[in-house]
N, C-alpha and C positions, 0 to 999 in steps of 0.2 A: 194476741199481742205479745204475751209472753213470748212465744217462739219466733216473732219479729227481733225479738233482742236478744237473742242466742243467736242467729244468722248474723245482726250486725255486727256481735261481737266476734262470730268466729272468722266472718271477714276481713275485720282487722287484725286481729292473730297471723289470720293467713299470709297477709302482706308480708309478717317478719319470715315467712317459712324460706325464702330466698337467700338469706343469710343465715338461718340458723340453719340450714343443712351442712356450712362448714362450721359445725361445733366442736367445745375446745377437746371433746371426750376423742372425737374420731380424726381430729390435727397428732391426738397422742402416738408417738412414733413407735410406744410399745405398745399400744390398740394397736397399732395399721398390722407391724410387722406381727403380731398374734393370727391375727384374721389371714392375712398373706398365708401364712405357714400352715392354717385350718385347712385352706383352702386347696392347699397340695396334701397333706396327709390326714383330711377327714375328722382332724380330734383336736381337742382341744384339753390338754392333761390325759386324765382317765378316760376322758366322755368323749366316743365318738360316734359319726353320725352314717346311718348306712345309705344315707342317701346322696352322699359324697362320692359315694363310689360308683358313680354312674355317669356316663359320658355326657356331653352337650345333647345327644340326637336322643336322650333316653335308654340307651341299650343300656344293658347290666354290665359292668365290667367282672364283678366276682359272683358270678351267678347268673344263674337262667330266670327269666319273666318269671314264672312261677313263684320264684321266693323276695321277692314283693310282695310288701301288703296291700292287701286288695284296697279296692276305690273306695268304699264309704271308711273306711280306715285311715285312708291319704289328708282326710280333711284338717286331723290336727297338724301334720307335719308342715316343717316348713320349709323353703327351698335351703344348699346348704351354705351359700353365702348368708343370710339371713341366721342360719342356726350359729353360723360361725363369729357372726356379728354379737351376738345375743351374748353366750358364752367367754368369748372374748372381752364384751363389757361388762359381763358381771364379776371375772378373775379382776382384772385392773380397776374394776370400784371396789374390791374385797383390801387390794393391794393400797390405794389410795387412801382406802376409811385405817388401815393401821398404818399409814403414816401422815395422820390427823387431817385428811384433808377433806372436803366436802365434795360431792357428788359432781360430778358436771351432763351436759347433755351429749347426747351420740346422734348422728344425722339428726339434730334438729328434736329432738324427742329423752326424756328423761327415765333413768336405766327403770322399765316396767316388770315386776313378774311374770310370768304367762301362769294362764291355769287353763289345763288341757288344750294348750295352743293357743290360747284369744290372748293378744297383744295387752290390752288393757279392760282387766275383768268388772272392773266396778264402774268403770265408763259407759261402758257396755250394759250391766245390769242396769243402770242409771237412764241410759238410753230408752231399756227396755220398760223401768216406770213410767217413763215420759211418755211411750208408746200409750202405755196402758191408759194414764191419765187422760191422754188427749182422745183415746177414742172411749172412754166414759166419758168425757164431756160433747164429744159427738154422739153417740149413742142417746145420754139424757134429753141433748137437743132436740136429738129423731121424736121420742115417746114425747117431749111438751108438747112441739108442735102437731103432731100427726093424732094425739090420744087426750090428752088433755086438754089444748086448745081448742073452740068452736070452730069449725070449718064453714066455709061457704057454700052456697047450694052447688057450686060446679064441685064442691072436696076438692078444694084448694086451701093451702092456707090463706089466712088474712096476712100474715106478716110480709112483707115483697121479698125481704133477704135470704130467706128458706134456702133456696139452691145456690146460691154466695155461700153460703156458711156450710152447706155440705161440700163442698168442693174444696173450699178451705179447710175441712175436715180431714178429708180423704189425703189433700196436698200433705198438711201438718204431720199426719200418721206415715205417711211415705218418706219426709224428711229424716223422721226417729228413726225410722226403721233402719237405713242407709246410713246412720248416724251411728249406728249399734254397730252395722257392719264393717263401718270404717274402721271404729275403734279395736273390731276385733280383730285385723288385718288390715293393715294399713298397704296396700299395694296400688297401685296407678288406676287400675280400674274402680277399688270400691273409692277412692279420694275424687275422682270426678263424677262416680253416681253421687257422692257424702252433697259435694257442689252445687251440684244440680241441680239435685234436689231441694234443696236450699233454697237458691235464687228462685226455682220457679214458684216454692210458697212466697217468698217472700216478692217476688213480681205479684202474684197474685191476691196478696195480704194488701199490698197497695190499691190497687181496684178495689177491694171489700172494702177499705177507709175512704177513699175518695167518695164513692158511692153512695157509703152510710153518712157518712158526716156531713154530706153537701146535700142529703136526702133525692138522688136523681131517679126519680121515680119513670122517665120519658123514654121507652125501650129504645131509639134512636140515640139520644146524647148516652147513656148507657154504650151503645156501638162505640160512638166517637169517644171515651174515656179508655174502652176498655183495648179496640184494635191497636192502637197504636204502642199500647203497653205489652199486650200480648207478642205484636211483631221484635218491639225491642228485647226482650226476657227471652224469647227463642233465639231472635240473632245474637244474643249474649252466651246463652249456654252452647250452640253451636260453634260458636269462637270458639271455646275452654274446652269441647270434646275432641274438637277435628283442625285447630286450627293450635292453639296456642292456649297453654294450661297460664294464663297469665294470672299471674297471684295481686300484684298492684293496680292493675284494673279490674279484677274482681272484687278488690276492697274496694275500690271508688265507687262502684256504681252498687253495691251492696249499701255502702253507707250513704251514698244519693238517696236510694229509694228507703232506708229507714229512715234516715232523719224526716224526710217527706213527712212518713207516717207516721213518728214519735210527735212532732210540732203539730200535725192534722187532730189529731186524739188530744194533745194535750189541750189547744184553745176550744176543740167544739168542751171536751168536759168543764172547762173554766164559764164559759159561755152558754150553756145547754143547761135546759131543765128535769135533766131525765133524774131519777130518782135513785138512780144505781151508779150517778158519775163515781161516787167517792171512789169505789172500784176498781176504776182506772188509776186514781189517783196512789191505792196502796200498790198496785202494779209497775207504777213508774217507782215510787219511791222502793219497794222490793225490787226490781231492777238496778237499781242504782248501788243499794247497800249487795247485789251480786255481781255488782264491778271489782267491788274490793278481791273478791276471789283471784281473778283475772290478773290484776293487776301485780297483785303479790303472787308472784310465781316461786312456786317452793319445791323442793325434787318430793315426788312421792315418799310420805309415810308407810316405811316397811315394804315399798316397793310397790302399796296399792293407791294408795287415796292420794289425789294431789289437791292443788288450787284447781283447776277444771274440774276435777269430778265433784268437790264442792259447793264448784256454781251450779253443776246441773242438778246437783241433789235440791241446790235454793230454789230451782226452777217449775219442782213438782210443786209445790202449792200455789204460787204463781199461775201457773197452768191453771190447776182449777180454779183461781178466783178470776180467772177471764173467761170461760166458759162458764160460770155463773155470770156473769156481766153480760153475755151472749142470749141465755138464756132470761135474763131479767129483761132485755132488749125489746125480746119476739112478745113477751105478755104483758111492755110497758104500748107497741104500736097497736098489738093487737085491741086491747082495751077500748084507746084512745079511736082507733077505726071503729069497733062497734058501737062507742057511744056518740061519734057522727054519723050513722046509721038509722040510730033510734031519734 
């Protein structure tokens, strides 16, 4: 549930990325004409870049193939409009900060450090707890139900949701991942895997809610919930791979389907007698107070921490207290099924 409200927030984030790509950092006509002039002689001051000196088609212009660094080497570099970019914004924020002025953003993005090439390092690390967090609460899942819980005479579980909730597992872990790697590079391809990614936990977060909350135990109406959401979540992400990166109809229909399942989860836990609602309840309100993040957009601290990597930090416990809710879930039905049993 947690990671339902990091997709819808970063949905809406995304809608503004159409106009913050003209940001006032790279409107700067002594940004542009820095970058311009990188871009013809490779350097920017002292510091230049050897990979400027290499034609459109790849050839060496000052040297043979060989004095290039090899391929697992190439992974920190960056192309050299990007180095020039980089470089360039951090001389005119250096120039800026001594004549008192505050930071602004560059394509849409605020001036980040690199460390060892990853665009945004604590993003990133942050991503990779999320990672971590979300497959311990997958993993713990695995060992309740399969080791802990009684099984049926087929070794089945008792619980019906089991393979819902691994698949939303596996979706969850897949999103982080692509989430790490966006932030480490930000380029057209990991920004539509980051998407994707996304929408398809978050299509598929929807089926798990609709499911669990309306208890659709009927393998048939199960089909009928779940086809038509599956068709719609593929023909979405198909749009934004091969069709059209649309940023405002990805926030609509990201924030469709979460609101869906923010008001789903909120009236069954108001209305339900399960024993672990409160759960939800400190998850909504922990979501909410990591709006604040969000909303207060600040230029990174020291060029690392901003208001997003803040939220995400908010997001790791979060995380775990929905997979305790997950886990409280499978040994509240299971219970209740064996003692209609006996």
């Amino acid at each position: 549930m947690a990671q339902l409200r990091c997709i819808l927030l970063l949905a809406f984030l995304s809608s503004l990325l159409p106009a913050l790509r003209a940001s006032d950092g790279d409107a700067d006509p002594i940004y542009k004409s820095c970058v311009a002039e990188c871009e013809k002689s490779g350097c920017v001051g002292d510091t230049c870049f050897q990979h400027c000196k290499f034609s459109s088609d790849g050839k060496p212009i000052d040297g043979p193939w060989y004095m290039q660094e090899p391929l697992y080497l190439r992974w920190k570099q960056w192309d050299c409009r990007s180095d020039c970019r980089y470089h360039c914004m951090f001389a005119r924020e250096e120039e800026r900060e001594e004549l008192g002025h505050k930071p602004v953003k560059y394509h849409g993005k605020w001036p980040f450090q690199r460390v060892y090439g990853i665009q945004e390092p604590v993003a990133v690390a942050l991503s990779a707890i999320n990672l971590a967090i979300q497959f311990h609460g997958w993993i713990s899942f695995f060992i309740l139900i399969y080791y802990k819980l009684p099984l049926n005479p087929n070794k089945k579980t008792y619980y019906e949701y089991t393979g819902m909730w691994h698949i939303y597992g596996i979706l969850a872990m897949n999103a982080w991942f692509w989430s790490g790697v966006f932030h480490s590079r930000d380029v057209e391809l990991t920004e539509k895997l980051d998407y994707s990614s996304s929408v398809a936990l978050l299509g598929f977060s929807l089926i798990v809610t609709l499911i669990r909350a309306f208890n659709v135990r009927d393998e048939a109406a199960r089909v009928m919930v779940c086809a038509p959401l599956i068709a719609f979540v593929t023909t979405h992400i198909l749009y934004l791979n091969f069709y059209k990166l649309d940023y405002g109809l990805n926030m609509k229909v990201c924030m469709a389907m979460g609101i869906i399942q923010l008001l789903t989860w909120a009236v069954w836990a108001g209305v339900s007698c399960h024993p672990s609602r409160w759960k939800l309840w400190v998850v909504v309100a922990g979501e909410a107070l990591a709006l604040l993040f969000e909303i207060y957009d600040f230029p990174p601290y020291r060029g690392f921490i901003d208001a997003h990597a803040l939220w995400n930090a908010t997001n790791i416990p979060i995380t775990y207290l929905w997979w305790s809710f997950v886990r409280d879930d499978a040994e509240f039905l299971t219970s209740a099924l064996l003692k209609k049993a006996k």
